[in-house]
Every structure is written in structure tokens, then in C-alpha cells.
CHARMM-style PDB file with segment names, atoms N, HN, CA, C and O in Angstrom:
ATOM      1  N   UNK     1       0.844  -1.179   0.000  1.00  0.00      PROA
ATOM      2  CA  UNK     1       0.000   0.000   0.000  1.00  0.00      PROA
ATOM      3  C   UNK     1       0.887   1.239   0.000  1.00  0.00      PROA
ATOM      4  O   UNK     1       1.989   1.227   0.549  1.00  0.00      PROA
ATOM      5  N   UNK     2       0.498   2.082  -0.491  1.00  0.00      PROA
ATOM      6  HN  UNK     2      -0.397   2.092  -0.937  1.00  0.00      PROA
ATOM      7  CA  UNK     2       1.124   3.311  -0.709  1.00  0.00      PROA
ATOM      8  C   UNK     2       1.244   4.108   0.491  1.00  0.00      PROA
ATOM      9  O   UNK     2       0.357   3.973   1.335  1.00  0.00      PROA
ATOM     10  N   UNK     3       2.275   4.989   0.731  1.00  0.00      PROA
ATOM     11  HN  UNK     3       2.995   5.099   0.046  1.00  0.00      PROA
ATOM     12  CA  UNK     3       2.472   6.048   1.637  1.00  0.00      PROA
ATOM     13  C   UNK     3       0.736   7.229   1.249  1.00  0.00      PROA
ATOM     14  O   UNK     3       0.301   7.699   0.197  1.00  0.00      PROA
ATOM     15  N   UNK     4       0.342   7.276   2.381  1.00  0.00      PROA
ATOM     16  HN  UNK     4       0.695   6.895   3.235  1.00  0.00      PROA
ATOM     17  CA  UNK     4      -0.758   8.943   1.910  1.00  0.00      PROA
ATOM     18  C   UNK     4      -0.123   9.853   1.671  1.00  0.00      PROA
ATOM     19  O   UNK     4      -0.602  10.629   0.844  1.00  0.00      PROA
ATOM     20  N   UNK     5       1.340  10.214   2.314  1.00  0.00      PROA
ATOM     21  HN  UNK     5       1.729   9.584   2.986  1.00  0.00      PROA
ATOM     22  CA  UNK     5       1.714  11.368   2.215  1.00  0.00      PROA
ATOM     23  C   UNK     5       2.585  11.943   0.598  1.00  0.00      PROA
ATOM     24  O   UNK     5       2.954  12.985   0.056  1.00  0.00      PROA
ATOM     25  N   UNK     6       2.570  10.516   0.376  1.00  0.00      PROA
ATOM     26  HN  UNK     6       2.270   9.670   0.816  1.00  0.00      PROA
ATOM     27  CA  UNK     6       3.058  10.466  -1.272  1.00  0.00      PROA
ATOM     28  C   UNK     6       1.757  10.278  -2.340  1.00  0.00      PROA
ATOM     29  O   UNK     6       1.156   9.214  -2.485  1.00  0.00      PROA
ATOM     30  N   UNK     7       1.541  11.161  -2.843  1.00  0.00      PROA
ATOM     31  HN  UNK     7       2.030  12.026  -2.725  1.00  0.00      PROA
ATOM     32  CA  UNK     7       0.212  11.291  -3.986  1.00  0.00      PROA
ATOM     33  C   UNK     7       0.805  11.044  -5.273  1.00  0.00      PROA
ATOM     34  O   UNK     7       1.068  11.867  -6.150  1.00  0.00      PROA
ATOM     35  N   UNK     8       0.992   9.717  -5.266  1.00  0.00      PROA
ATOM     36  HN  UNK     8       0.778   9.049  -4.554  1.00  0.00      PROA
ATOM     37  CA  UNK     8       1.462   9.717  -6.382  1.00  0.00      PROA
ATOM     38  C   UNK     8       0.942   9.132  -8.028  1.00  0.00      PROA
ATOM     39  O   UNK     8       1.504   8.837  -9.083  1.00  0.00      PROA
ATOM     40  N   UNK     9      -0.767   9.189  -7.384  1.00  0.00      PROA
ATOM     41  HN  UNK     9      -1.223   9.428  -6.527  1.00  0.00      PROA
ATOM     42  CA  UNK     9      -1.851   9.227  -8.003  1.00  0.00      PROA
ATOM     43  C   UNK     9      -1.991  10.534  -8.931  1.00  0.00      PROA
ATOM     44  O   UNK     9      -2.104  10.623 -10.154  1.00  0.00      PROA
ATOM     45  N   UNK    10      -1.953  11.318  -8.132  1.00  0.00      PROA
ATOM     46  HN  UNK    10      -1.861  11.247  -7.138  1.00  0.00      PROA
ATOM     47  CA  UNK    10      -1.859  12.882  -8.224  1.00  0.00      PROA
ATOM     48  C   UNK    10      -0.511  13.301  -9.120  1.00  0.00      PROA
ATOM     49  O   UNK    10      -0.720  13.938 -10.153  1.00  0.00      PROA
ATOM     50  N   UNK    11       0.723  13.001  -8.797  1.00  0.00      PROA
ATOM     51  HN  UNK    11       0.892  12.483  -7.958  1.00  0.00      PROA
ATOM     52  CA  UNK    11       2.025  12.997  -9.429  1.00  0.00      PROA
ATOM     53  C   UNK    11       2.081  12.805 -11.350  1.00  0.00      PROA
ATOM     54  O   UNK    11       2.577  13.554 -12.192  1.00  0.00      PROA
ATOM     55  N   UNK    12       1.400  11.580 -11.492  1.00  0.00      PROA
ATOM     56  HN  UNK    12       0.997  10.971 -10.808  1.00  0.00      PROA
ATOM     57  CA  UNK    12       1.259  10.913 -12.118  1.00  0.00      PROA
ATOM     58  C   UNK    12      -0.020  11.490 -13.585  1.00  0.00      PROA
ATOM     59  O   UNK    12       0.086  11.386 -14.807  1.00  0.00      PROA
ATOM     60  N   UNK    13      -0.822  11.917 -12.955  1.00  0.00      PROA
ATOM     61  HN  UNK    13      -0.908  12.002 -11.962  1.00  0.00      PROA
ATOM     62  CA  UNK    13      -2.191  12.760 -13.392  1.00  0.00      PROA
ATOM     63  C   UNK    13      -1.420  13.936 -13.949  1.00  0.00      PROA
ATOM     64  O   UNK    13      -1.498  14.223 -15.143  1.00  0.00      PROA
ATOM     65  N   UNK    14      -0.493  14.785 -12.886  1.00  0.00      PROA
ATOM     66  HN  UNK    14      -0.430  14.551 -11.915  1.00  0.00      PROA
ATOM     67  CA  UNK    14      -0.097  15.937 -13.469  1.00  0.00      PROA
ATOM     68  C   UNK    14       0.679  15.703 -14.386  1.00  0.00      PROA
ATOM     69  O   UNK    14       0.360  16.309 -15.409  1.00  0.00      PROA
ATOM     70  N   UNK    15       2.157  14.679 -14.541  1.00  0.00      PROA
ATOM     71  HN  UNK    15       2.416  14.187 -13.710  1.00  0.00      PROA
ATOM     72  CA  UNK    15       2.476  14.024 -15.459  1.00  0.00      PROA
ATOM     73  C   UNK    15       2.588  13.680 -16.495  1.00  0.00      PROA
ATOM     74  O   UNK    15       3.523  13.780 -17.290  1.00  0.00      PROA
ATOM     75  N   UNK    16       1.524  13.195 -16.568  1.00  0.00      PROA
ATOM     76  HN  UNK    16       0.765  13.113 -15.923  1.00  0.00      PROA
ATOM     77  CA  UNK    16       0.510  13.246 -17.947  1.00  0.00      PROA
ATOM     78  C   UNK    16      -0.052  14.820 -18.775  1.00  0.00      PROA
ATOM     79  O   UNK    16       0.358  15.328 -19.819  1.00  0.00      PROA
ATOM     80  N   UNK    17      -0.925  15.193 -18.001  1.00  0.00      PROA
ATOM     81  HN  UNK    17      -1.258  14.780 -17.153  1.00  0.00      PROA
ATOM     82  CA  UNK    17      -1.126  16.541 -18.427  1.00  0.00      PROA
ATOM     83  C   UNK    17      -0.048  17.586 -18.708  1.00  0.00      PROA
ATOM     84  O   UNK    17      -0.177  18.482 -19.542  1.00  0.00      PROA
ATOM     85  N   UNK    18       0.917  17.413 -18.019  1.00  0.00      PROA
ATOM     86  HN  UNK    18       1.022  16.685 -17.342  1.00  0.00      PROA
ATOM     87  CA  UNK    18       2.228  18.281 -18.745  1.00  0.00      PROA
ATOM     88  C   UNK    18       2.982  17.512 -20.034  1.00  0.00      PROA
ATOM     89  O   UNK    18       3.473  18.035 -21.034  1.00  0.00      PROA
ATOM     90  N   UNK    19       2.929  16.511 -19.776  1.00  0.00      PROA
ATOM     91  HN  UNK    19       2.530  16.087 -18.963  1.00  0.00      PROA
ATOM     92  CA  UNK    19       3.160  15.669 -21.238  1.00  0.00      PROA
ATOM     93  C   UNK    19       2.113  15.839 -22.652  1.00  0.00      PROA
ATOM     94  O   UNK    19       2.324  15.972 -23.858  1.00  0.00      PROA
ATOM     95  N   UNK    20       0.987  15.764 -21.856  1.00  0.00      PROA
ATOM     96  HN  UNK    20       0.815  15.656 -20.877  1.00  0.00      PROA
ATOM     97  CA  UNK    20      -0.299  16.667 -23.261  1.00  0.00      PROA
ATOM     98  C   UNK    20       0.205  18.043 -23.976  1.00  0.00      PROA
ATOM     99  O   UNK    20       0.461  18.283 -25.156  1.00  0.00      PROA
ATOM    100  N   UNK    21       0.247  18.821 -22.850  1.00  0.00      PROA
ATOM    101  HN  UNK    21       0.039  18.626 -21.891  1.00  0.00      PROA
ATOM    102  CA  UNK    21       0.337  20.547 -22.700  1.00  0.00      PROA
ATOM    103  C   UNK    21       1.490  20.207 -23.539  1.00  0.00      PROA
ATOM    104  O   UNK    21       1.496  20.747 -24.646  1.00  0.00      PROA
ATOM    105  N   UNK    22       2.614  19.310 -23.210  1.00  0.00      PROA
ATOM    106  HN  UNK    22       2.609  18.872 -22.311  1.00  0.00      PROA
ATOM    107  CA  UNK    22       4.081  19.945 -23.956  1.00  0.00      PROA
ATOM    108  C   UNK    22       4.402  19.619 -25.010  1.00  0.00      PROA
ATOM    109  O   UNK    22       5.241  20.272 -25.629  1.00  0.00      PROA
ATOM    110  N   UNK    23       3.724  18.315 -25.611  1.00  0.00      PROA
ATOM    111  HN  UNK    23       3.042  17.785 -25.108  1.00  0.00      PROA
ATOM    112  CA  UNK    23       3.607  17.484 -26.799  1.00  0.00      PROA
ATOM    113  C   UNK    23       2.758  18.647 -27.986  1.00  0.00      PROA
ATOM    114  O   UNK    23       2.999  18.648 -29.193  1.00  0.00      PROA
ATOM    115  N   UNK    24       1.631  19.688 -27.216  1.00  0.00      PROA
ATOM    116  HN  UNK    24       1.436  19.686 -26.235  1.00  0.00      PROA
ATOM    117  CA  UNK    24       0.841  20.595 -28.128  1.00  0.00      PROA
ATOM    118  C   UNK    24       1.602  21.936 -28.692  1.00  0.00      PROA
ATOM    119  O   UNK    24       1.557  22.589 -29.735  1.00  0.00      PROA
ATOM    120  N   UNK    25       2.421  22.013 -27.288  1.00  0.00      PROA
ATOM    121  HN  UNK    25       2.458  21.483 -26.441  1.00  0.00      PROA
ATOM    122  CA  UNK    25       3.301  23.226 -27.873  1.00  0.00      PROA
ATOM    123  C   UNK    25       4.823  22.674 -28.717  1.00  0.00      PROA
ATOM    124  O   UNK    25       5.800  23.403 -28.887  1.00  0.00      PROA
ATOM    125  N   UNK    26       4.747  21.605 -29.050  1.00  0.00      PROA
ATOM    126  HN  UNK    26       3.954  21.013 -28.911  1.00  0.00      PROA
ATOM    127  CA  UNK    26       5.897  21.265 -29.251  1.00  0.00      PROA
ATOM    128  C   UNK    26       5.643  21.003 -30.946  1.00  0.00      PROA
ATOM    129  O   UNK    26       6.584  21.136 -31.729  1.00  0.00      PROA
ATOM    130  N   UNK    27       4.848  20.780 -31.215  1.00  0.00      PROA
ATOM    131  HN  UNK    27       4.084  20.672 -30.579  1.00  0.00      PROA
ATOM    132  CA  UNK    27       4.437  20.737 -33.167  1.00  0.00      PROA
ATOM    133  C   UNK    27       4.062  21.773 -33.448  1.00  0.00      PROA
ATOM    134  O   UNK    27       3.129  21.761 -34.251  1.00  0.00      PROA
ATOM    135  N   UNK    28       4.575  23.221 -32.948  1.00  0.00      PROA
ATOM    136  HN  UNK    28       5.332  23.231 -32.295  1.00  0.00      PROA
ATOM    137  CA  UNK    28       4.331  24.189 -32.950  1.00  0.00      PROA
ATOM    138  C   UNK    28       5.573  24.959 -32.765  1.00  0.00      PROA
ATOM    139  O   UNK    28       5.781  26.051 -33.294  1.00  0.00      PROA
ATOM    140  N   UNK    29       6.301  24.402 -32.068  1.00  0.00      PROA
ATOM    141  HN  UNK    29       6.131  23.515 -31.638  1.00  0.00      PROA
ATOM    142  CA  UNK    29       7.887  25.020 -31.738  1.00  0.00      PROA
ATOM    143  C   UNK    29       9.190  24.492 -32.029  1.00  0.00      PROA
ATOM    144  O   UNK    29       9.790  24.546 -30.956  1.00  0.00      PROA
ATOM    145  N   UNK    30       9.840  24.081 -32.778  1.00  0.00      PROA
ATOM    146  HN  UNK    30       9.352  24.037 -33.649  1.00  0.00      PROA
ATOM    147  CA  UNK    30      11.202  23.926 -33.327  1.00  0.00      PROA
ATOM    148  C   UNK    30      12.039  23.949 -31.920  1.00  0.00      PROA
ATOM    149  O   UNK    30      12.742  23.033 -31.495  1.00  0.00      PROA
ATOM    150  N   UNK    31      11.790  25.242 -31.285  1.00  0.00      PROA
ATOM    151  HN  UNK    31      11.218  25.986 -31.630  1.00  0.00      PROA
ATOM    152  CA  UNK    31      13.040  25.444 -30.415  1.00  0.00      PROA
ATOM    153  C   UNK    31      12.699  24.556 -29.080  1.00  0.00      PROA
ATOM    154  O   UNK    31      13.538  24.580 -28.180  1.00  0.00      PROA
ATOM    155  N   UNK    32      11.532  23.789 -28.906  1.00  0.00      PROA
ATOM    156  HN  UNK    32      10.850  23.770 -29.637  1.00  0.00      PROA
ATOM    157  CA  UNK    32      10.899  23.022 -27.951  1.00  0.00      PROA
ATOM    158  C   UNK    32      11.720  21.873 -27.942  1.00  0.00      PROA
ATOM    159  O   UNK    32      12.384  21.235 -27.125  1.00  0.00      PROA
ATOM    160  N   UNK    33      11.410  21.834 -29.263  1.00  0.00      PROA
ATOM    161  HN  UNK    33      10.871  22.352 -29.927  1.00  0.00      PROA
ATOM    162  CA  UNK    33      11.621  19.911 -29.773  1.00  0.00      PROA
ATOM    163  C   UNK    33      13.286  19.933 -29.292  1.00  0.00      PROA
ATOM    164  O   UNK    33      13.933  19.348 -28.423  1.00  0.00      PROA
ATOM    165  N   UNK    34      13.594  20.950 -30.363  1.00  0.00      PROA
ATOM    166  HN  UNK    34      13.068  21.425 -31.068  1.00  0.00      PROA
ATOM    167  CA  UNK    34      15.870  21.358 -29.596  1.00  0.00      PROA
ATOM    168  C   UNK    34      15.695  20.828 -28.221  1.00  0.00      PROA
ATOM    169  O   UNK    34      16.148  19.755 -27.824  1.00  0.00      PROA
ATOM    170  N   UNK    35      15.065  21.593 -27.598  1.00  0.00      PROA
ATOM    171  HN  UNK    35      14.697  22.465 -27.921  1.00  0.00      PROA
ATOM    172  CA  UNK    35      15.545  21.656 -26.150  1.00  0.00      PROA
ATOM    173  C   UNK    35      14.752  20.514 -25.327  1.00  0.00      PROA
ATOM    174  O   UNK    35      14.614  20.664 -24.113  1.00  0.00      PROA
ATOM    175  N   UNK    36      14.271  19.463 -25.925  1.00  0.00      PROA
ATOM    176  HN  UNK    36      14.383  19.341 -26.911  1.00  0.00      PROA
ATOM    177  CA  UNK    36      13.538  18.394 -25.488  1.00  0.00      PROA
ATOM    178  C   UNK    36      14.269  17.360 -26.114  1.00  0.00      PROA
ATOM    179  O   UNK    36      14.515  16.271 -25.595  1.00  0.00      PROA
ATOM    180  N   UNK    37      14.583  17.697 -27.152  1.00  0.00      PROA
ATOM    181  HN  UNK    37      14.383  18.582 -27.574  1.00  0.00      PROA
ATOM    182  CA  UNK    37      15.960  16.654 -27.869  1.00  0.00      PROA
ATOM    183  C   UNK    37      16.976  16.540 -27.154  1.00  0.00      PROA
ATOM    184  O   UNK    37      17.303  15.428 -26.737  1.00  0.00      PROA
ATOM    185  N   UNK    38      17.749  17.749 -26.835  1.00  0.00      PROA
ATOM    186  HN  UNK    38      17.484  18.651 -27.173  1.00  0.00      PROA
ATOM    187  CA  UNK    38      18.902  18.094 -26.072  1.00  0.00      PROA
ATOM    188  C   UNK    38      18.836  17.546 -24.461  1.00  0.00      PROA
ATOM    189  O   UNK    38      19.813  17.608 -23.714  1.00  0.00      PROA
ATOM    190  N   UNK    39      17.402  16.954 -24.024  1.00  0.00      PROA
ATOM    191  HN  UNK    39      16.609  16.903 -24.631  1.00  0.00      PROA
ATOM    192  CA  UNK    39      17.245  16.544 -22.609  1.00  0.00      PROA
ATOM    193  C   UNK    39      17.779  14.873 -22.784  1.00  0.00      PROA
ATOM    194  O   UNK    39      18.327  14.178 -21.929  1.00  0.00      PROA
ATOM    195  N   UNK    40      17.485  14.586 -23.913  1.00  0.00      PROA
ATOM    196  HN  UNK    40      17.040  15.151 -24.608  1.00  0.00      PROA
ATOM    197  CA  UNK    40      17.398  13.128 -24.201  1.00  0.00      PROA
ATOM    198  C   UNK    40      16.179  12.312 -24.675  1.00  0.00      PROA
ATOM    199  O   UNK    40      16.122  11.091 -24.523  1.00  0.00      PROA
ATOM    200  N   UNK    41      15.283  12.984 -25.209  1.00  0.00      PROA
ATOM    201  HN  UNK    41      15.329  13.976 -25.332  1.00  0.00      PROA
ATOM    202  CA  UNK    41      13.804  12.349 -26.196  1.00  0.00      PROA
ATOM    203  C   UNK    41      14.023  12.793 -27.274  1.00  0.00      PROA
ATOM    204  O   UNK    41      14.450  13.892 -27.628  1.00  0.00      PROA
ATOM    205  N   UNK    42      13.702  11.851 -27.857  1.00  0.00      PROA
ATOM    206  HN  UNK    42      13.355  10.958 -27.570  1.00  0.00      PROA
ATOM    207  CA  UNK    42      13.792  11.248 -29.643  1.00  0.00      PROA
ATOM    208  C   UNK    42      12.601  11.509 -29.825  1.00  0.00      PROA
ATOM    209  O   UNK    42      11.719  10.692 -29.562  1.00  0.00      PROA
ATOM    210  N   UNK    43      12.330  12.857 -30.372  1.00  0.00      PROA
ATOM    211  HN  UNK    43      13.046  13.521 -30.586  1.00  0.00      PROA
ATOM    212  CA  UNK    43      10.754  13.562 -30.615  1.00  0.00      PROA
ATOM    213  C   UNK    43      10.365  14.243 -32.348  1.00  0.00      PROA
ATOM    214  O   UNK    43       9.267  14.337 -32.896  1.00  0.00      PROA
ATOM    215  N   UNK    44      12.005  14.702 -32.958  1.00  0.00      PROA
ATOM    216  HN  UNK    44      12.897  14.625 -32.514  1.00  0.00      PROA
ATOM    217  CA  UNK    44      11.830  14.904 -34.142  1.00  0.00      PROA
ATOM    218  C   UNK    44      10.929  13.709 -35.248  1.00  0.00      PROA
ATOM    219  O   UNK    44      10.984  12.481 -35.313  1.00  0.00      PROA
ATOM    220  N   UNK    45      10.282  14.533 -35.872  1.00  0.00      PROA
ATOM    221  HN  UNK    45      10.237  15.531 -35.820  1.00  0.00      PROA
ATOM    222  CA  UNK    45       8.870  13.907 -36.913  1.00  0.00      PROA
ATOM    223  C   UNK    45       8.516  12.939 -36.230  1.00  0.00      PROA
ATOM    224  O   UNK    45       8.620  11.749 -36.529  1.00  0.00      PROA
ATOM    225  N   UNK    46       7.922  13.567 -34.936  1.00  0.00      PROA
ATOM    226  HN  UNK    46       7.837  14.533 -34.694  1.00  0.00      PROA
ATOM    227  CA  UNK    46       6.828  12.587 -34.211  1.00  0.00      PROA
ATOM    228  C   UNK    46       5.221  13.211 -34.102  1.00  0.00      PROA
ATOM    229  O   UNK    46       5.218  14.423 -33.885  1.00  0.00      PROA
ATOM    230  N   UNK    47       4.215  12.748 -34.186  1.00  0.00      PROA
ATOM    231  HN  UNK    47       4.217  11.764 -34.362  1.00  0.00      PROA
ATOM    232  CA  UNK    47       3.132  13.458 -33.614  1.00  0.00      PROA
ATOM    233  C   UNK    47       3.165  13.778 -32.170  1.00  0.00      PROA
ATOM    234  O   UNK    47       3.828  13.560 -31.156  1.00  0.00      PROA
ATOM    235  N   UNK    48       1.944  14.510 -32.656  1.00  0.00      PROA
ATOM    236  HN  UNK    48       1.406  14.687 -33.480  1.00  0.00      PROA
ATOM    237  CA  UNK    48       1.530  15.351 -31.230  1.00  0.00      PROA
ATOM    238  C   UNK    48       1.085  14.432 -29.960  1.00  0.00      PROA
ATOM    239  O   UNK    48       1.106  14.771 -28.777  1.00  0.00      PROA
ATOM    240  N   UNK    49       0.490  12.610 -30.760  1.00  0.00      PROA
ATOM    241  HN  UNK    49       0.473  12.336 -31.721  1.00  0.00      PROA
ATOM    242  CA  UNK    49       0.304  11.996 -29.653  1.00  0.00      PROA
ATOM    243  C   UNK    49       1.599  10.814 -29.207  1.00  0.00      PROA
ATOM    244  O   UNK    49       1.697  10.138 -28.183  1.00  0.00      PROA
ATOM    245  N   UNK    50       2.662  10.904 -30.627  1.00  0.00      PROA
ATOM    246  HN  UNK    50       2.583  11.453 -31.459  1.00  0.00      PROA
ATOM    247  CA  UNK    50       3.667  10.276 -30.117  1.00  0.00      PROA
ATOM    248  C   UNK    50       4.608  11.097 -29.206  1.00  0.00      PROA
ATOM    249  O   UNK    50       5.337  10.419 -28.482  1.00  0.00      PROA
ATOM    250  N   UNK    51       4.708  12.312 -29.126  1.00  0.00      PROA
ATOM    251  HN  UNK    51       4.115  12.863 -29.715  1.00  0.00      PROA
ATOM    252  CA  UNK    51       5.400  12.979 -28.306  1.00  0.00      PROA
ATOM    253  C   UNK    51       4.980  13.194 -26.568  1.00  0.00      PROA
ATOM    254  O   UNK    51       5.612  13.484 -25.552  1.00  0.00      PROA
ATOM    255  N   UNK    52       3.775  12.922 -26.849  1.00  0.00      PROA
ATOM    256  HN  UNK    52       3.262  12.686 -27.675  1.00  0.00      PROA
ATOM    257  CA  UNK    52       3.274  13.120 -25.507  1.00  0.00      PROA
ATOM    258  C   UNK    52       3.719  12.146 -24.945  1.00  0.00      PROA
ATOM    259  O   UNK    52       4.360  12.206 -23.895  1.00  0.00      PROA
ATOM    260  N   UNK    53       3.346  10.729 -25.786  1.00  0.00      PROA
ATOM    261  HN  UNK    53       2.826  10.680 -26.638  1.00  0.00      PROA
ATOM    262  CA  UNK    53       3.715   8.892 -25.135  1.00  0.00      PROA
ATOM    263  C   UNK    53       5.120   9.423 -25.084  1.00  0.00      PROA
ATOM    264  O   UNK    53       5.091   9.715 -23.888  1.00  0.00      PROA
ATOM    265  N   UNK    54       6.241   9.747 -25.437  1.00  0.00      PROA
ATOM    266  HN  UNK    54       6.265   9.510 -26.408  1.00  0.00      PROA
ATOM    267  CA  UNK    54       7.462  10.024 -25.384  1.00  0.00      PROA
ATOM    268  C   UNK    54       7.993  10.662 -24.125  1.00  0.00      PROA
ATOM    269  O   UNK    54       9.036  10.278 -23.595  1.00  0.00      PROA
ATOM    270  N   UNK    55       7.109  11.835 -23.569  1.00  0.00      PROA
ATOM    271  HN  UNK    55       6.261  12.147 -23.999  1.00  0.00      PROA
ATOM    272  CA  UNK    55       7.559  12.301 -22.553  1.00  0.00      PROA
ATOM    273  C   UNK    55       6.519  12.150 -21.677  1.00  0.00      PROA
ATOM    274  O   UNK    55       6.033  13.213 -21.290  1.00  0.00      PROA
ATOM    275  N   UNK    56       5.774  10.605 -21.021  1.00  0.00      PROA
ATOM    276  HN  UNK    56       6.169   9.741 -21.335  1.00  0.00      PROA
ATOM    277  CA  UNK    56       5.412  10.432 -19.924  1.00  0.00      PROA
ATOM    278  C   UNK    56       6.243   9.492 -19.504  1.00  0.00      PROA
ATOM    279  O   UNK    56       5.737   8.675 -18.734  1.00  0.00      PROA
ATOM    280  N   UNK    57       7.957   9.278 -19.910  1.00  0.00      PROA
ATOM    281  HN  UNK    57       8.367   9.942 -20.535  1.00  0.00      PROA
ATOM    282  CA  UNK    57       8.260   8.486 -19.911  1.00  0.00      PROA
ATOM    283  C   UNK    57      10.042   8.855 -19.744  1.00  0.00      PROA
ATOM    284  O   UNK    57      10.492   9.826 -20.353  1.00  0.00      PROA
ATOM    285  N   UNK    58      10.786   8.148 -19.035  1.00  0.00      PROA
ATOM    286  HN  UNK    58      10.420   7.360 -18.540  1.00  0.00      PROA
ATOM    287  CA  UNK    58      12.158   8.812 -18.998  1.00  0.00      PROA
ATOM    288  C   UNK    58      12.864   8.775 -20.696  1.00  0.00      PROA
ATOM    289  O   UNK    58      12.587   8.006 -21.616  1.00  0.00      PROA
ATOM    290  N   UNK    59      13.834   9.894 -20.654  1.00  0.00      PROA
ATOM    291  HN  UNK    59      14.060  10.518 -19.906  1.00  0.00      PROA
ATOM    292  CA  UNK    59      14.447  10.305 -22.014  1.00  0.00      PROA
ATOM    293  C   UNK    59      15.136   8.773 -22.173  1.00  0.00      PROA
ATOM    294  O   UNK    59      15.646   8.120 -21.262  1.00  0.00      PROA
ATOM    295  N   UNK    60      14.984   8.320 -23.832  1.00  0.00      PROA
ATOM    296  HN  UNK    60      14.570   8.850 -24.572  1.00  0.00      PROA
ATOM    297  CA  UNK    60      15.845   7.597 -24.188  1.00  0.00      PROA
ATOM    298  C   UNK    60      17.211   7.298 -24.092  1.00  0.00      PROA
ATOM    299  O   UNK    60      17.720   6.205 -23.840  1.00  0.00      PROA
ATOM    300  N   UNK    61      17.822   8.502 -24.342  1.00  0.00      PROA
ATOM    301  HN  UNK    61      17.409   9.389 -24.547  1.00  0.00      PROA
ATOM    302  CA  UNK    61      19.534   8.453 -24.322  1.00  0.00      PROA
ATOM    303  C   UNK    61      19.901   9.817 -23.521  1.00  0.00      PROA
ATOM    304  O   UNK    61      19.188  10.765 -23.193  1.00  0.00      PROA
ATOM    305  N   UNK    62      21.015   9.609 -23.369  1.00  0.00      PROA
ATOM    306  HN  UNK    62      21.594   8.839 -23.636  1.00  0.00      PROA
ATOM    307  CA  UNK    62      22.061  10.777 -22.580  1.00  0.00      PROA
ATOM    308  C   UNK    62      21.423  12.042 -23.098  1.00  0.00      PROA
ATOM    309  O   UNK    62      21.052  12.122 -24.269  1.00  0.00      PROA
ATOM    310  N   UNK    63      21.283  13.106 -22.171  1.00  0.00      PROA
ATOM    311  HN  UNK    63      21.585  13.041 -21.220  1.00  0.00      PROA
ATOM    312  CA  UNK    63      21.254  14.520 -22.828  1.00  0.00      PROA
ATOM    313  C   UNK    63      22.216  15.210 -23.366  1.00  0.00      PROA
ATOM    314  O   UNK    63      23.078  15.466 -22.526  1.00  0.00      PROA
ATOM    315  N   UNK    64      22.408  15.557 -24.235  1.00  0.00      PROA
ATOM    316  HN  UNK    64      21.707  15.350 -24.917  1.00  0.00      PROA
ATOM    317  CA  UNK    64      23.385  15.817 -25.299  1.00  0.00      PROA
ATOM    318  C   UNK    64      24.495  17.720 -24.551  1.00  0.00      PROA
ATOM    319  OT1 UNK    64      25.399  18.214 -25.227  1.00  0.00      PROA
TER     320      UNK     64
END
């Protein structure tokens, strides 16, 4: 069973929704994708819903 004091129900929810939010501004921004590339996600000519699956998730490789 989980700690209460860890919401990580909640963690997880937000998570996601910043992965939506950043995946929308990101087929929209060049300098996003750079600096989301440069973290370590492999996001160039991805959609808007492969990018999201991309970053609810740790970066593939080293950040550059």
C-alpha cells in the first residue's frame, strides 16, 4: 500500500497533463523539440500523440 503522504496518483495525473500541454506546444515550436531533444527524447517527426507517449516516460539516451 502506498504512503498517503506520497500522492502519487496525483504525481502521475499531473504528469501526464504536462506531457499533453508539452507534446501541443511542441508541433508548434522547433526550439521546444531542440531543447527536449537536447534533454534526451527522440521527438523529431513525431506526432503530437507520439510525443506526448514520449515524454510520460524517462528520455531515451544521454542529454546531449
Amino acid at each position: 500500500m502506498s504512503d498517503p503522504k506520497i500522492p502519487t496518483d496525483d504525481l502521475e495525473k499531473a504528469n501526464a497533463r504536462l506531457a499533453a500541454w508539452a507534446a501541443r506546444s511542441a508541433v508548434d515550436s522547433e526550439a521546444l523539440v531542440e531543447r527536449l531533444e537536447a534533454m534526451g527524447y527522440a521527438l523529431r517527426g513525431k506526432s503530437e500523440d507520439e510525443i506526448a507517449e514520449a515524454l510520460r516516460h524517462p528520455p531515451t539516451r544521454p542529454p546531449a
